[in-house]
C-alpha positions as YAML, in Angstrom:
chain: A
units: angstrom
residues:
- id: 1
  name: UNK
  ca: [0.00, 0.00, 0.00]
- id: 2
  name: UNK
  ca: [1.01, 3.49, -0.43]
- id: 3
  name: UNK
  ca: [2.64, 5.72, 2.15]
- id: 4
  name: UNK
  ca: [1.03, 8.73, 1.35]
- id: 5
  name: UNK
  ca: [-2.37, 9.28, 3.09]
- id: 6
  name: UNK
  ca: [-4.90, 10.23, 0.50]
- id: 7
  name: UNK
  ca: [-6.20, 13.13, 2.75]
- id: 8
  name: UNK
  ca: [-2.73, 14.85, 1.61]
- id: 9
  name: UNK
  ca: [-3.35, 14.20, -2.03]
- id: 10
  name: UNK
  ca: [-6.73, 16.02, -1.23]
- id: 11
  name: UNK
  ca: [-4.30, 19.29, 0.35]
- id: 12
  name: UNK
  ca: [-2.16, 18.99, -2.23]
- id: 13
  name: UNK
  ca: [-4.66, 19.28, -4.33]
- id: 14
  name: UNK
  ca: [-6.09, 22.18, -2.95]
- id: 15
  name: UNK
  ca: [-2.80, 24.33, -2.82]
- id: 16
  name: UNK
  ca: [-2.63, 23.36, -6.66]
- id: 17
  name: UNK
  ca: [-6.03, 24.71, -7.07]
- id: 18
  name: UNK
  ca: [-4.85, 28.18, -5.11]
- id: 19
  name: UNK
  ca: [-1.78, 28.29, -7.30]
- id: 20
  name: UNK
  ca: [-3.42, 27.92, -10.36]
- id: 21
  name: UNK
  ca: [-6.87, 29.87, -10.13]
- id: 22
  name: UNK
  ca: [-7.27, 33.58, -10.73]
- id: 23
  name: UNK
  ca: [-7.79, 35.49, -8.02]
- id: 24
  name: UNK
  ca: [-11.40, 36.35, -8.80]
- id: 25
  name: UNK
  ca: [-14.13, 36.61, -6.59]
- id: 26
  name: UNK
  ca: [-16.97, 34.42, -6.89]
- id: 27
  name: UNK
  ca: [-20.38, 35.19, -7.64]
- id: 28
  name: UNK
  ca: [-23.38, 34.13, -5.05]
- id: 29
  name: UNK
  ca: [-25.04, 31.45, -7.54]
- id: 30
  name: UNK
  ca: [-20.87, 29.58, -7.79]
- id: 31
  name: UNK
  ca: [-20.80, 30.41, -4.01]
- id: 32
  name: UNK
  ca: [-24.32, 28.29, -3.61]
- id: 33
  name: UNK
  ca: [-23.57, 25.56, -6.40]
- id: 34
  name: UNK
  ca: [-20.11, 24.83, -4.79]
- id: 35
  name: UNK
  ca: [-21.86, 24.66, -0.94]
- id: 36
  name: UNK
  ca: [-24.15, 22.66, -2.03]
- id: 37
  name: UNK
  ca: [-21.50, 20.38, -3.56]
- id: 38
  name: UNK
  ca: [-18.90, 20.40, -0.91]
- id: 39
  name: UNK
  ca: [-22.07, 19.75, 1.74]
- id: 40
  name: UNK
  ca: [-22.65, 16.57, 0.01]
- id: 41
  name: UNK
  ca: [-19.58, 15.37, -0.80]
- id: 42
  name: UNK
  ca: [-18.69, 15.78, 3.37]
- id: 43
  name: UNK
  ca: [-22.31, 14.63, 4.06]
- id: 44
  name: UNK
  ca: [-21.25, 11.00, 1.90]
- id: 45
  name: UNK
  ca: [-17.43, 10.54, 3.24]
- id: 46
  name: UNK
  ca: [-18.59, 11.25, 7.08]
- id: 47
  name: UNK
  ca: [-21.54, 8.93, 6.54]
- id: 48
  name: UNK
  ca: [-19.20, 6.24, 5.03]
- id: 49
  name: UNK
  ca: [-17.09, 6.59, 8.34]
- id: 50
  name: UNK
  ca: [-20.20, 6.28, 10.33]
- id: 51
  name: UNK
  ca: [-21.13, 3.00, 8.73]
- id: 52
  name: UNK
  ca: [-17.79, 1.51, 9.10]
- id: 53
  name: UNK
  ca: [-17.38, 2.61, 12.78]
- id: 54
  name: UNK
  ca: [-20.96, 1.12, 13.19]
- id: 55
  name: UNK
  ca: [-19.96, -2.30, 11.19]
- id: 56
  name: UNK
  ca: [-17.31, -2.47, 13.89]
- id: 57
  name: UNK
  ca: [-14.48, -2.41, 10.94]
- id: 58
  name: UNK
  ca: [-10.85, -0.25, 9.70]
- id: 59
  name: UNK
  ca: [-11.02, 2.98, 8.02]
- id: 60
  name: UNK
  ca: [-7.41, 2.98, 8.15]
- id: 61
  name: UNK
  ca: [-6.39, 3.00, 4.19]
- id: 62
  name: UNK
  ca: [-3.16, 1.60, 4.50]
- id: 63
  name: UNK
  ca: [-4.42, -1.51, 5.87]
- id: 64
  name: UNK
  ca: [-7.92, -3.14, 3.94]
- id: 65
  name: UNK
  ca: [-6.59, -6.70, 4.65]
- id: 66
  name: UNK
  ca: [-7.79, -5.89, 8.59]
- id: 67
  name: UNK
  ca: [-11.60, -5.03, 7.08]
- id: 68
  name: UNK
  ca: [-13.63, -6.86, 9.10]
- id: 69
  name: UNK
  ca: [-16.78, -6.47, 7.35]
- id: 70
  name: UNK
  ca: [-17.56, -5.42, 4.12]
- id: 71
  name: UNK
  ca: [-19.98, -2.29, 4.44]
- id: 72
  name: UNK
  ca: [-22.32, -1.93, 1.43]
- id: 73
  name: UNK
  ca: [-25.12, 0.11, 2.88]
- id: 74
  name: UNK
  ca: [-25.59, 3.80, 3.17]
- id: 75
  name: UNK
  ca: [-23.15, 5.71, 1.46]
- id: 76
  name: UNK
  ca: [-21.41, 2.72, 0.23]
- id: 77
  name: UNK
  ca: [-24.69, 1.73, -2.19]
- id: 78
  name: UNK
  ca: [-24.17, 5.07, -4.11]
- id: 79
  name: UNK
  ca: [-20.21, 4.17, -4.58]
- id: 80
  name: UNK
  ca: [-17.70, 1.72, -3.45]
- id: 81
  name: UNK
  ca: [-15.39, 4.31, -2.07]
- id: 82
  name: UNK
  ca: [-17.67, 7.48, -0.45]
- id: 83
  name: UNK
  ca: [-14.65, 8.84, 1.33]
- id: 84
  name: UNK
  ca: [-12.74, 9.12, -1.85]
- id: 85
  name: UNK
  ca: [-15.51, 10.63, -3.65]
- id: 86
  name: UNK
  ca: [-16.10, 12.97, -1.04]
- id: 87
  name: UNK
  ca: [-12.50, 14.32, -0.72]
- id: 88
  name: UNK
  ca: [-12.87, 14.85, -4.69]
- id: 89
  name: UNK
  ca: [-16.12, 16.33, -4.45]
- id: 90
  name: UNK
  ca: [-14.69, 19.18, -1.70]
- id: 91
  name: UNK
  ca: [-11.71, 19.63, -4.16]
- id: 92
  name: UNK
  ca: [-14.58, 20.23, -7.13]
- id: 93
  name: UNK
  ca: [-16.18, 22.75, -4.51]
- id: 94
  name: UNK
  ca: [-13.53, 24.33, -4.18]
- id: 95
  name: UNK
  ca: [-12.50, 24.12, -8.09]
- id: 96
  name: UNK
  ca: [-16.24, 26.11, -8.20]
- id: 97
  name: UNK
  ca: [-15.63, 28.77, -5.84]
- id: 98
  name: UNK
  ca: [-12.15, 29.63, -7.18]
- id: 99
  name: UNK
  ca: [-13.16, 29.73, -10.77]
- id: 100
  name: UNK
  ca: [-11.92, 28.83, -14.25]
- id: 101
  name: UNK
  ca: [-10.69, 25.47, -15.74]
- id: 102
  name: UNK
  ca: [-7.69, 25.56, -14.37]
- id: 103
  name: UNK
  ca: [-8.94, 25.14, -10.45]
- id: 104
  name: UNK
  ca: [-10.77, 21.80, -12.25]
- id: 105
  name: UNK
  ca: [-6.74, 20.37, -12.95]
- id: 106
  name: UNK
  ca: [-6.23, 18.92, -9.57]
- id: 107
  name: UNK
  ca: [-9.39, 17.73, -9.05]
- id: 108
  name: UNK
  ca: [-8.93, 15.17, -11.97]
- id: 109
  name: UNK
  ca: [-5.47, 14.49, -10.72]
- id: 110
  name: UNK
  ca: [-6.53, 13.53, -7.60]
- id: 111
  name: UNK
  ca: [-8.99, 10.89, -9.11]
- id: 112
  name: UNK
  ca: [-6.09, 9.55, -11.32]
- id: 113
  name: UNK
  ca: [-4.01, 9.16, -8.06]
- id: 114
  name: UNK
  ca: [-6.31, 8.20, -5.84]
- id: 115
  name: UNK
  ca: [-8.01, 5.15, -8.26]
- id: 116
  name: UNK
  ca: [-4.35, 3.85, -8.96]
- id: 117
  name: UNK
  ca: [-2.38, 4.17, -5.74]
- id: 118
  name: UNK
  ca: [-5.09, 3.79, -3.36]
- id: 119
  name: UNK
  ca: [-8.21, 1.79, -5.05]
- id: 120
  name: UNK
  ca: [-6.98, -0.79, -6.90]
- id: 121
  name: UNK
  ca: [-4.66, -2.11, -4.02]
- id: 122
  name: UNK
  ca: [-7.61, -1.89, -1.86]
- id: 123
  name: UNK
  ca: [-10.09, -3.88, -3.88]
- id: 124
  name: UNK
  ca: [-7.71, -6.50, -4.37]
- id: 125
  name: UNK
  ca: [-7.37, -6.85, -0.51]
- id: 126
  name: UNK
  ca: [-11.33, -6.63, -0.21]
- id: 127
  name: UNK
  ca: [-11.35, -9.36, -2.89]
- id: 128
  name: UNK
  ca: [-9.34, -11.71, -0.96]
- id: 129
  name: UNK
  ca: [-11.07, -10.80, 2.01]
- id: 130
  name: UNK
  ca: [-14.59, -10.99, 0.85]
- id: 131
  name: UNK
  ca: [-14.24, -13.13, -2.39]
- id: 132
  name: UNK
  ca: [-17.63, -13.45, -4.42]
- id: 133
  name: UNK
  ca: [-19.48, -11.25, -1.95]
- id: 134
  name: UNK
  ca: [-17.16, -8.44, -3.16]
- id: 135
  name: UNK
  ca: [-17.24, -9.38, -6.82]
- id: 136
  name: UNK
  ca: [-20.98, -9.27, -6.49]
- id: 137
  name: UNK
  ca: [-20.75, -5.66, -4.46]
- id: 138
  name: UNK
  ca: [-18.58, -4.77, -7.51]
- id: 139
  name: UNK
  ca: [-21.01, -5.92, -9.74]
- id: 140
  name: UNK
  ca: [-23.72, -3.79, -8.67]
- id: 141
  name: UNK
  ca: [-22.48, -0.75, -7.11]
- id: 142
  name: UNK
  ca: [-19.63, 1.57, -9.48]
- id: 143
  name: UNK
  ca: [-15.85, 2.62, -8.64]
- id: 144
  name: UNK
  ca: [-16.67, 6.24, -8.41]
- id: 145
  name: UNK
  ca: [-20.19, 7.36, -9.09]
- id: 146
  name: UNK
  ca: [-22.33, 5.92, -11.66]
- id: 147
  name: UNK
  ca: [-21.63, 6.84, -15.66]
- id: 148
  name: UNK
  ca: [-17.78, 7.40, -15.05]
- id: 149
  name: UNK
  ca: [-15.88, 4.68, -16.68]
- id: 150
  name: UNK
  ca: [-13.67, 4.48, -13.57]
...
């Protein structure tokens, strides 16, 4: 597993998004659009925690072989990986309130990191965990969000 926690790809992310926006102000209807995103995306990554702090199992990302139980309700029927989606969803906030295409850079870069380093060695773990009740979790519920290839 990787040594860097993904909550610092998220703060790198965000001093990439300071560095490469404008330093316009934003309007009241980006100011809404990117609360109401960034409320969501913290609403879905804290209620992933909740679930896996309820299902009596690891958030600890550098370790999915010590899962204990594979959570697939709540936030975790919308996504396989809430928290993830959630720290990108905060950096596409933020990528709103900031302004331009440029802000929008990291926020793709984080997926890219995030789904190679930090995904894919997790799902194989879950899959050796979990077996065919993860393949069939797979099966039903997407990567990222549904309609992105990923």
């Amino acid at each position: 597993m990787p040594a860097v926690p993904p909550p610092a790809y998220a703060v790198a992310g965000l001093v990439a998004q300071h560095l490469l926006a404008d330093n316009g102000r934003a309007g009241p209807v980006r100011k809404v659009a990117a609360g109401a995103v960034a409320a969501a995306s913290a609403a879905l990554a804290v209620g992933s925690i909740r679930r896996f702090r309820a299902g009596g199992t690891t958030v600890e990302p550098f370790h999915p072989e010590r899962a204990s139980a594979l959570v697939t309700s709540g936030p975790n029927a919308l996504t396989r990986n809430p928290m993830y989606v959630g720290m990108a969803g905060l950096l596409a906030a933020h990528a709103l309130v900031r302004g331009g295409w440029l802000p929008a850079v990291p926020v793709a870069a984080f997926v890219a990191v995030i789904d190679q380093t930090q995904i894919r060695p997790e799902e194989a773990a879950l899959r050796a965990l979990f077996g065919q009740e993860y393949d069939e979790y797979c099966a039903r519920v997407p990567r990222w969000l549904t309609g992105l290839p990923l």
